[in-house]
SEGU-418835 format. One record per residue (C-alpha): residue number from 0; x, y, z. Coordinates in steps of 0.5 Angstrom, whole numbers, plus 500, padded with zeros to 3 digits. Each point is the difference from the previous one (the first is absolute). Layout:
BEGIN
   seq    xx    yy    zz
   NUM     X     Y     Z
...
This chain:
BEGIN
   seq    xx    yy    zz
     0   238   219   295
     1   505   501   506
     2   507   497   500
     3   502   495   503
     4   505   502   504
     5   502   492   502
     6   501   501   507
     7   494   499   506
     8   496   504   501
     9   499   504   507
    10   494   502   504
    11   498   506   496
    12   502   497   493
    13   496   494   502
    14   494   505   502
    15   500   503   493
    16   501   494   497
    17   493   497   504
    18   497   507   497
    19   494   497   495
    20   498   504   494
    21   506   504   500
    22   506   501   497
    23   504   504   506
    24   507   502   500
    25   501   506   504
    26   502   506   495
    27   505   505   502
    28   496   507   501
    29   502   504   493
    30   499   504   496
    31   494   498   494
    32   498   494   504
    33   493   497   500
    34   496   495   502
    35   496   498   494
    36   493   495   501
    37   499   496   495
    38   492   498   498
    39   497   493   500
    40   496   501   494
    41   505   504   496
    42   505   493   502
    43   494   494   497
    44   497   496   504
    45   501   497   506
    46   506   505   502
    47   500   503   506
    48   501   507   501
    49   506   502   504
    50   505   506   501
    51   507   498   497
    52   506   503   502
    53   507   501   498
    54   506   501   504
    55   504   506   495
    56   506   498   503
    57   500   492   497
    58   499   497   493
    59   495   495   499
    60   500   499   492
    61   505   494   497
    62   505   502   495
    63   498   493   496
    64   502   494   501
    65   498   495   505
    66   494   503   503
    67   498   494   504
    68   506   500   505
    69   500   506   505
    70   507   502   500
    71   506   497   496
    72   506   502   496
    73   502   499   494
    74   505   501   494
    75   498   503   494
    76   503   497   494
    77   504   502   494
    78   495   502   496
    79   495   507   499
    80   495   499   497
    81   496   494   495
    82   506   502   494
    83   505   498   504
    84   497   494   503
    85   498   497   494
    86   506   502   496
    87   506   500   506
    88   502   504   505
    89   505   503   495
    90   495   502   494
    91   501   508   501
    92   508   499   500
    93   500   496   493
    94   495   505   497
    95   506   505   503
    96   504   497   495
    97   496   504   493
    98   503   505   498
    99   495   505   499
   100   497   498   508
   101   507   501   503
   102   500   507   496
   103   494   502   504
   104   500   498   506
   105   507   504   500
   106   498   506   497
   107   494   500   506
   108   505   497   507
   109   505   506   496
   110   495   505   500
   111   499   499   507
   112   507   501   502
   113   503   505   495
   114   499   505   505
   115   503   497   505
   116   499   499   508
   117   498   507   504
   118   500   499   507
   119   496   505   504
   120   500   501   507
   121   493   499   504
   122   497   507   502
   123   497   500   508
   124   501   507   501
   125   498   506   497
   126   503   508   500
   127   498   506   497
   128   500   501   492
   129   503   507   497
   130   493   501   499
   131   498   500   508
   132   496   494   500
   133   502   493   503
   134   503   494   495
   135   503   493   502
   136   508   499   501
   137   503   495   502
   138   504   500   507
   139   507   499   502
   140   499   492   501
   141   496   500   493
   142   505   503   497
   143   505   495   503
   144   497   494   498
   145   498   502   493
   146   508   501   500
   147   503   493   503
   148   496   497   494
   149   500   504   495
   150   508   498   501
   151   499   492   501
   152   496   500   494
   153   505   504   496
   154   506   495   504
   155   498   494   499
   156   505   494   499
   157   501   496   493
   158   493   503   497
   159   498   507   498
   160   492   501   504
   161   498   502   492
   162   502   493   498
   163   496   496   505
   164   494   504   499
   165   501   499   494
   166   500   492   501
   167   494   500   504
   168   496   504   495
   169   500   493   498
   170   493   499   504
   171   496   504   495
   172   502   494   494
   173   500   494   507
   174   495   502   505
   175   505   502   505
   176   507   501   502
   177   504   498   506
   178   507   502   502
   179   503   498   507
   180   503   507   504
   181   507   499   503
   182   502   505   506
   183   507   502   503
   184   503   504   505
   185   502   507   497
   186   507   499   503
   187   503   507   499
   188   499   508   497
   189   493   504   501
   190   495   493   501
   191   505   496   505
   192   497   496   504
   193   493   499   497
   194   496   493   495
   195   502   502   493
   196   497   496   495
   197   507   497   496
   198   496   497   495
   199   492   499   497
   200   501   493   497
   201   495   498   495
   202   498   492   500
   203   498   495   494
   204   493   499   500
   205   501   493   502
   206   503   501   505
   207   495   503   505
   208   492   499   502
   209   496   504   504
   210   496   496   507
   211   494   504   501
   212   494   499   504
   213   493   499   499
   214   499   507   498
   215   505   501   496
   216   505   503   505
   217   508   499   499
   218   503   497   506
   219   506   498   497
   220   504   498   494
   221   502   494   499
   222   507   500   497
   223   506   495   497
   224   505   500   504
   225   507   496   499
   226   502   495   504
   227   494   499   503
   228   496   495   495
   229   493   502   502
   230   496   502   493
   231   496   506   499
   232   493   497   502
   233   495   502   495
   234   492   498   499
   235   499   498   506
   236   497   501   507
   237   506   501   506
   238   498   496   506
   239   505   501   505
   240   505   507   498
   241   504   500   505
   242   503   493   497
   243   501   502   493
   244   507   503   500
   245   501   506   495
   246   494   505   502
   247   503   506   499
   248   496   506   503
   249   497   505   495
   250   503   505   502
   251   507   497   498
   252   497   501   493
   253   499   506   496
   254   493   497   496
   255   498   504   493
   256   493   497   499
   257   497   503   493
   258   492   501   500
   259   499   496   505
   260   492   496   499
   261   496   498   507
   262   507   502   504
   263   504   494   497
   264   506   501   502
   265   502   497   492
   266   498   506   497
   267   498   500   493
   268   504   500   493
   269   498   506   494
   270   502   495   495
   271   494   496   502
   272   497   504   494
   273   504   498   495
   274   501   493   501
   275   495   500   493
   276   505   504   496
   277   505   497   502
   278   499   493   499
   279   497   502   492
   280   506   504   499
   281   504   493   501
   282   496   497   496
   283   501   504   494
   284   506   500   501
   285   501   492   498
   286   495   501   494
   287   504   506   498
   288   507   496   501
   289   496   495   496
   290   498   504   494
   291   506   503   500
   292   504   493   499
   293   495   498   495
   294   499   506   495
   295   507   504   503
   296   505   497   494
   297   495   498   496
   298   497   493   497
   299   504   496   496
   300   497   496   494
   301   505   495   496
   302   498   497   494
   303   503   493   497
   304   503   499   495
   305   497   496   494
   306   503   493   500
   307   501   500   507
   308   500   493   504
   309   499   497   506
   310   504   501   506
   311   502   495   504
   312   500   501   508
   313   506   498   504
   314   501   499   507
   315   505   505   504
   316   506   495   499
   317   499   502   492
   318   497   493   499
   319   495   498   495
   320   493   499   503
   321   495   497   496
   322   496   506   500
   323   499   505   494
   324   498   507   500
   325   497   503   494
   326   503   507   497
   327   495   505   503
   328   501   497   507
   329   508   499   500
   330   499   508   497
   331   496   502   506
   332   505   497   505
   333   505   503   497
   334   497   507   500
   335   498   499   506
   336   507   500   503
   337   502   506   496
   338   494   504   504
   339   504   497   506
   340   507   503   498
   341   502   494   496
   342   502   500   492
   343   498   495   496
   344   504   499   492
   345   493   499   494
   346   501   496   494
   347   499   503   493
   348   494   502   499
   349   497   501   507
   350   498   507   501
   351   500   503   508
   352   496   507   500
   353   499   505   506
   354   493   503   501
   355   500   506   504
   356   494   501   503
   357   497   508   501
   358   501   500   508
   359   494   502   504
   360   502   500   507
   361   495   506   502
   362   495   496   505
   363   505   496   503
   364   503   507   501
   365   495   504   502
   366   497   494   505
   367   507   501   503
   368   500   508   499
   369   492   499   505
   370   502   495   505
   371   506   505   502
   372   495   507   500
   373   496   496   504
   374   505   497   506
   375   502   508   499
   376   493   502   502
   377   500   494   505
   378   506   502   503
   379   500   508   499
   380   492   501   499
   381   501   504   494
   382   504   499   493
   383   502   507   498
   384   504   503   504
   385   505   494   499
   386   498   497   494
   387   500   503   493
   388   493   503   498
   389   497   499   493
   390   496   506   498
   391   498   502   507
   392   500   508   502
   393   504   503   505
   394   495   500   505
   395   499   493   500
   396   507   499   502
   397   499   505   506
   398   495   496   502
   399   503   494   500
   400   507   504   504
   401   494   502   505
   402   499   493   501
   403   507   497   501
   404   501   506   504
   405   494   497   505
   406   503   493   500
   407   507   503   502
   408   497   504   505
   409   497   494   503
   410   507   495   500
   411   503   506   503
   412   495   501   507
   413   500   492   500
   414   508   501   500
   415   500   506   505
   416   496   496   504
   417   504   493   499
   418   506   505   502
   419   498   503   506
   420   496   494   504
   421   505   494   498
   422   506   503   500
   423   500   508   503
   424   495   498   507
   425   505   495   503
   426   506   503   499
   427   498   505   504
   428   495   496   504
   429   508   496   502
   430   503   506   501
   431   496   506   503
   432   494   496   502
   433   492   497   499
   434   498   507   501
   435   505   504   496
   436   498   495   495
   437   492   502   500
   438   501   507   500
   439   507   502   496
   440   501   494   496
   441   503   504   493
   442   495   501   494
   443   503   498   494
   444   499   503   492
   445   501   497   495
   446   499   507   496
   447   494   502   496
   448   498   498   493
   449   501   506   495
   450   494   502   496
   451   502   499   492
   452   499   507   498
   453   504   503   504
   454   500   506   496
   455   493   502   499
   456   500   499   508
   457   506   506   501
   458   497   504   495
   459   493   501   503
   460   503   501   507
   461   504   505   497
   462   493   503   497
   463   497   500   507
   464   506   503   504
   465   500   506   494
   466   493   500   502
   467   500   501   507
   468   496   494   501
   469   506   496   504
   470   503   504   506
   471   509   500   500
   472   498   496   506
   473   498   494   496
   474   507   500   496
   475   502   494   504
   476   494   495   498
   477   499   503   493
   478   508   497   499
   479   498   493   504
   480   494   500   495
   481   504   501   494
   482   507   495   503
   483   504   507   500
   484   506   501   505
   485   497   503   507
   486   501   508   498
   487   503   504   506
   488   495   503   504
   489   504   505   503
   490   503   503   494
   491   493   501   497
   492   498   504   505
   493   507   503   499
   494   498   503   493
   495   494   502   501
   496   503   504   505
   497   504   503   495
   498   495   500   494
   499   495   504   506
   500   506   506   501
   501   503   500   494
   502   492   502   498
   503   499   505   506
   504   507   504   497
   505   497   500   493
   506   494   503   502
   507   504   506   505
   508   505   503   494
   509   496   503   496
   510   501   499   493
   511   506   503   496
   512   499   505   494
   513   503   500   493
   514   505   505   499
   515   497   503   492
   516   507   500   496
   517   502   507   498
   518   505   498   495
   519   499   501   493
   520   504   498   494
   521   505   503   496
């Protein structure tokens, strides 16, 4: 279906538009595009057959939503997904209150960032290798840029960069993250005169929400901002834009989006898998707490003595009621307010025994024990590289490292790319321009995750150099894949020479001969 752009339309338009039978919109002339025929009788009855064409330079599909109307803006709400709508917006934020979810969640944002941030300039040139063929390298610009924001990003005002990032790491638990970039002049030294980012500011989850259009586009975000009074408008359609005062341009905001499911912006929450985990472990914990209360100091029997009588009830002022209890009942009371912290004083011959109940708490503490390994599988999709393992073998526990090691791999290129085009792009986009942002925005790496056995690893590349199979010229990538300190080249190449003159000389001089020792004995 065509978009209706909302304006009229003009001669050529019109007659496209008067087209019968065809859907026609022009297409630009590119590369894999065709005209597809479509079959009346592959469609059913009745359908006519006609060449339908698209424009590949136009979106057509909806992102969900208000399908009947042709163009509309709308702000998202707070929620992100069924849980969150059902539950509160603010469901993945108490399931962060857990211990062991909270322990998780931190061990994956931390091996993200434990390596810290690398920023690499863009290669847009190429030169000659020691090995005469060409690689890419990175221009004078290139460098210059990686080098302005590198800096920044070490200089920022009030917060470490590795600490914001590790806030907006809260997109994997929330959906999706959202920090407003402050800019400033540099006035002085190296950088003087250029936008420096002062600071990354991470807001409340409340206090932002995305106004999208029909396909799911971000055309700005809507913002609390203090003294004007407008709400942070949510579910709703936006009629007119230009009269809702806090619309921020997207770009303002550095926008982490998790996973995000059919373009929404809102992204998606990993603690959704273990919504089910989690709510039972909370249940067992009262029955727990229950149990414990009840069989924890154990039971207390009385018995009364034999000529025992009735009591009578009095009212709080000590006052006689009327009423009389017998004396097994006033006993109960009165045990009753012991087990509460109370003391009590018995008449001879009445008897107070405790029975101490052998504890079983194993299947509340096993059911509490199977909730926790399964948020540790939700969250880290594996057990054993993390959790204690009963009667498992060394190479499942390899295997469960090689899995974390995939997830970390995939939190890491999705921070990468957060950091690259959210924050790094405009930076230099500011200062150097659109088209130097194309082409040399830095990358960034967040360093490789190592391999678990790193021993076994150096010994067989150690076995295939001795070989012959490795080249002294693979030297540098063999360090890379076993995360060892780049060797220096030049001073390899220096011993070898030496070890080849070295065996040259040995081979010139001949051998020296063994003197017989001609002394003897007294």
């Amino acid at each position: 279906m065509r978009k209706n752009s909302g304006q009229p339309l003009d001669a050529s338009e019109k007659q496209k538009s008067d087209i019968s039978e065809t859907i026609h919109i022009n297409p630009p002339q590119i590369a894999g595009y065709k005209t597809t025929a479509v079959d009346a009788e592959v469609r059913g009855d009745g359908a006519v057959s006609k060449t339908l064409t698209a424009s590949a330079l136009d979106e057509y599909v909806s992102g969900g939503g208000y399908v009947w109307l042709p163009r509309y803006i709308k702000a998202l709400p707070f929620y992100v997904d069924d849980l969150s709508r059902d539950f509160g917006d603010d469901i993945y934020e108490r399931m962060m209150l857990d211990a062991k979810v909270a322990a998780v969640v931190s061990v994956r944002k931390a091996a993200v960032l434990s390596q810290g941030v690398q920023i690499n300039a863009a290669t847009d040139i190429e030169e000659t290798g020691a090995n005469g063929k060409p690689k890419p390298a990175s221009s004078p610009l290139a460098k210059e840029i990686a080098d302005f924001c590198d800096w920044n990003l070490r200089n920022l005002r009030g917060r470490d960069f590795l600490a914001v990032m590790f806030e907006m790491l809260d997109a994997i638990t929330l959906g999706h993250k959202i920090a407003e970039k402050v800019y400033e002049i540099q006035p002085s030294g190296k950088h003087a005169g250029k936008l420096r980012l002062k600071a990354i500011k991470v807001k409340p989850r409340r206090s932002t929400s995305f106004c999208v259009d029909v396909y799911m586009n971000v055309l700005g975000i809507i913002g609390l901002i203090p003294g004007q009074g407008a709400p942070v408008i949510v579910e709703s359609i936006i009629g007119e834009p230009g009269q809702i005062p806090n619309i921020l341009p997207r770009e303002k905001f550095a926008v982490f989006s998790h996973r995000m499911k059919d373009a929404d912006p809102r992204g998606t929450s990993d603690l959704r898998w273990i919504y089910e985990p989690w709510w039972f472990k909370r249940q067992c914990w009262g029955a727990y707490l229950s149990y414990l209360t009840v069989f924890g100091g154990g039971i207390l029997v009385g018995t009364t003595a034999e000529d025992a009588q009735d009591t009578a009830i009095k009212d709080e002022y000590g006052n006689p009621t009327g009423a009389v209890v017998n004396p097994e009942q006033a006993m109960l009371q009165t045990l009753i307010e012991i087990k509460a912290g109370g003391a009590a004083a018995f008449p001879f011959g009445a008897k107070v025994e405790q029975l101490l109940h052998a504890s079983d708490n194993s299947p509340y503490v096993g059911a509490i024990d199977l909730c926790d390994r399964q948020i540790a599988a939700g969250v880290l999709l594996q057990t054993l590289a993390t959790e204690e393992g009963e009667h498992q073998t060394r190479a499942a526990s390899g295997s469960h490292q090689d899995i974390l090691g995939l997830l970390v791999r995939m939190d890491k290129n999705e921070a990468e790319s957060f950091i690259r085009n959210e924050i790094l792009y405009h930076l230099v986009s500011h200062n150097y321009g659109e088209e130097a942002a194309d082409e040399l925005t830095p990358t960034v790496n967040l360093g490789e995750v190592a391999d678990h056995d790193i021993a076994a690893m150096i010994t067989a590349l150690g076995s295939a150099y001795a070989s012959g199979y490795l080249h002294w010229s693979q030297l540098q990538g063999t360090d890379e894949m076993a995360g060892l300190p780049e060797r220096n080249m030049q001073a390899v190449m220096q011993e070898q020479e030496e070890a080849k003159a070295l065996a040259a000389q040995a081979a010139e001089s001949p051998p020296a001969t063994k003197q017989k020792d001609t002394t003897t004995d007294e």
